[in-house]
N, C-alpha and C positions, 0 to 999 in steps of 0.2 A: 504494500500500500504506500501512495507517495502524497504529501500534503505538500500542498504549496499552501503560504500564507504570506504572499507579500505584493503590491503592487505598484504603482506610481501614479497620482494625479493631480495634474498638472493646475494650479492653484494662482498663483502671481504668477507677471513675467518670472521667467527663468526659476522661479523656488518650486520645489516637487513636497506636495506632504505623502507622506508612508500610509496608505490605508490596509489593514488586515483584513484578505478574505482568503477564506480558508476552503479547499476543494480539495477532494479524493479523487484521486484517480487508482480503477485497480487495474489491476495486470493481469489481462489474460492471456492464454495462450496460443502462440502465432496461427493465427486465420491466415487461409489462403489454402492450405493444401489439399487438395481435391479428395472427395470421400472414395476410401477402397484402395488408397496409398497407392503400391506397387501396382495392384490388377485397377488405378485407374487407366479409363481409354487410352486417354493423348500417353501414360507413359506406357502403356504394354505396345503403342502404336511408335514410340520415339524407340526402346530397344529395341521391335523389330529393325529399325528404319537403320539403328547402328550397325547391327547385324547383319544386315544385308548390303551395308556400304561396304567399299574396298579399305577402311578402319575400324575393324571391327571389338576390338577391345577400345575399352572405357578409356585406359589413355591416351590411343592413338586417335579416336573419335573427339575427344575433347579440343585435342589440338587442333585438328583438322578445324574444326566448328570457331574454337576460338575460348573455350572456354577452360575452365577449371574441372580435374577431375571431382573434386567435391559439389561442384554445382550442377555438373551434370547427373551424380548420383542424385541428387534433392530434386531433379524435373526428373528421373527413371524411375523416382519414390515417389512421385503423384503431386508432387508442386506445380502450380502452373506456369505451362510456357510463356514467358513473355513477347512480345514483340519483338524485340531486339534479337530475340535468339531465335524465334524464330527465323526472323529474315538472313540471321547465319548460315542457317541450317539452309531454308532455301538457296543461298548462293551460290553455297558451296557445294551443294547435291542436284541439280537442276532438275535430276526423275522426281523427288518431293518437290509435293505442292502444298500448298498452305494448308487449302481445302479440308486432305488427307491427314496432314498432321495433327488438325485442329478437332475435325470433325467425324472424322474416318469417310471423307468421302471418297471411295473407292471409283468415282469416275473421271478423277482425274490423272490417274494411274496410266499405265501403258499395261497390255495384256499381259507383256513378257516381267513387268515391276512388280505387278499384281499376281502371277504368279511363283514369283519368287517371295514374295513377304509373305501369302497366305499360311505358309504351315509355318513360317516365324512368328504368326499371329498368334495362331492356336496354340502354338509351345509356350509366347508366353503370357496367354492367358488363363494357362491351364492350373489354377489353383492348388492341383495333389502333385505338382513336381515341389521338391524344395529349391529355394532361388541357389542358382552355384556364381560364381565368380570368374568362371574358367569358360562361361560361355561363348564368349567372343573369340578364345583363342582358339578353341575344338571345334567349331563351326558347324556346332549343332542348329 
């Protein structure tokens, strides 16, 4: 819990008198990450999309993209994409589309992109594997 109790109003030229108000704020905790963490869409839709680029582990993709391996684990853990990264992601993969990444819109895909991410989809949406670490390098 944090109090603030102090403010400034402005009274004469240039003199300030101190008035006491006193406000709670509490802290909760951080909003934003999309319900269903790992098995959210956009991220079982971002590891397929790593998985299937030609970087396919977490630190080669990160760099690739532009970011931090930590940050990239926090959007594969259900954070939301932002803009910004999106538009990385786009850049630098031109077969992703916004569309797809955001929405799972599958029609902006190419047959041959859409057939290659579908069973990346399913694997890893599939709730009874446990998540491995090694996925990117075994090219499961």
């Amino acid at each position: 819990m944090l109090i603030n109790s102090t403010s400034l109003k402005l009274q004469e030229s240039k003199r300030f008198a101190v008035k006491k108000i006193e406000t709670i704020a509490e802290f909760r905790p951080m909003s934003g990450k999309q319900t269903g963490g790992r098995f959210a869409p956009s991220a079982i839709r971002l590891r397929a999309i790593r998985r299937a680029s030609h970087a396919p582990t977490r630190a080669a993709f990160a760099d690739l993209v532009g970011l931090t391996v930590p940050n990239l684990s926090n959007l594969e853990n259900g954070f939301p994409i932002g803009r910004v990264v999106q538009d990385k992601i786009v850049e630098k993969l031109p077969w992703v589309k916004r569309g797809f990444l955001m929405d799972g819109d599958q029609d902006q895909l190419t047959v041959a992109w859409l057939q290659r991410l579908l069973p990346l989809l399913a694997e890893e949406s599939d709730t009874t594997l446990p998540p491995t670490r090694s996925r990117g390098k075994s090219g499961r």
